[in-house]
N, C-alpha and C positions, 0 to 999 in steps of 0.2 A: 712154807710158813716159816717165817721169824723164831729161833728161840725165846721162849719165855722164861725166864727167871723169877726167885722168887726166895723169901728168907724170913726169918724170925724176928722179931722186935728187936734183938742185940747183934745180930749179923751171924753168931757163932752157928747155925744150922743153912746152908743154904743148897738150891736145888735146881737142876733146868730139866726143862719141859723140850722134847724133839715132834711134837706131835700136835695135833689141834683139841682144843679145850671147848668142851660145849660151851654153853651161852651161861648166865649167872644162871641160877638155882638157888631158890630162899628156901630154905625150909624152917618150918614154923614146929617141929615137935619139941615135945617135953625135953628130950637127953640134948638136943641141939641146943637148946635156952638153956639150958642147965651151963652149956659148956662154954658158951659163947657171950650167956648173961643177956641174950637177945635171941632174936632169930639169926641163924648162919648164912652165908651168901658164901657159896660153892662154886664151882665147875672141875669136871670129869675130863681125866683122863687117861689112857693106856697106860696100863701100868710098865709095859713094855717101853713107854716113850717116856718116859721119868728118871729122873738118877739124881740121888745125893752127892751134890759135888762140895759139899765141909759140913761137917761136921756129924758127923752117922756118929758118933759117940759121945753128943749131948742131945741124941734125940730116945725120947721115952715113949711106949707104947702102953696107954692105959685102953684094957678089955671093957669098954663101954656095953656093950652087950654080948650074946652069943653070934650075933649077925657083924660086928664093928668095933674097928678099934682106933682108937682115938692118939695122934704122935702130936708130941707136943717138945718144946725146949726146955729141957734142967735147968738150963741158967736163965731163962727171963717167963719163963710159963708159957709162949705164945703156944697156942693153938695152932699147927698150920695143915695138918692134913686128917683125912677121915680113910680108915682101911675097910669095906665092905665085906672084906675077906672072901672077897670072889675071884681072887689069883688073875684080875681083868682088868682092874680098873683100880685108880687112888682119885679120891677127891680131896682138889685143894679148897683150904682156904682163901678167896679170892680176896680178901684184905691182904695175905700176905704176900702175894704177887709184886713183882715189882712193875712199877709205869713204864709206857703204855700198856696196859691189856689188849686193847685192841676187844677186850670184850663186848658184849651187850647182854643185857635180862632174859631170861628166857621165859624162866616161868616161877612159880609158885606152890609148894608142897607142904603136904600136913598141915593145910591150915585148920582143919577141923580140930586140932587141937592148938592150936595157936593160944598166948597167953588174953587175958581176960580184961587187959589194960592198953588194950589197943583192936583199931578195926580192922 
């Protein structure tokens, strides 16, 4: 597999991928809308296949739950990763990916609570 790369709205946080990325992953819960202002489009990867290659010192970790935490950019706010905090796995943000992905959809999650302004 190809390296993936991948970065923040302003460049200063960026990151490559040595490993294979599930397929996209919507999720539709409440803390996802909250953070993303929509539903989130994800993909999973080994946390072992991941590494910050600039800027590990404007990247922020806010505790979104007891299960997850949420890194995001000081300097432009992006959103780009989600921590499970399962020592296994990091999900990225798949907007912040750089082109090609090379991905495709996989599936759909938490729609039961999905927002109330859409089907």
């Amino acid at each position: 597999m190809a390296k993936t790369t991948g970065q923040c709205h302003c460049g200063a946080i960026q990151y490559e991928v040595d490993g294979d990325l599930t397929g996209v992953i919507n999720c539709h819960c409440g803390d996802c809308r909250r953070w993303h202002g929509h539903h989130a489009a994800y993909a999973v990867v080994a946390l072992s296949d991941f590494k910050i290659s600039k800027g590990e010192d404007q990247l922020k970790w806010y505790d979104s739950s007891a299960k997850a935490r949420r890194g995001f950019c000081t300097e432009c706010g992006s959103s780009i990763f989600k921590d499970n905090k399962d020592g296994e796995n990091i999900v990225l943000s798949v907007g912040a990916l750089n082109t090609p992905t090379g991905l495709s959809y996989l599936k759909d999650i938490c729609t039961e609570s999905k927002g109330d302004y859409y089907a």
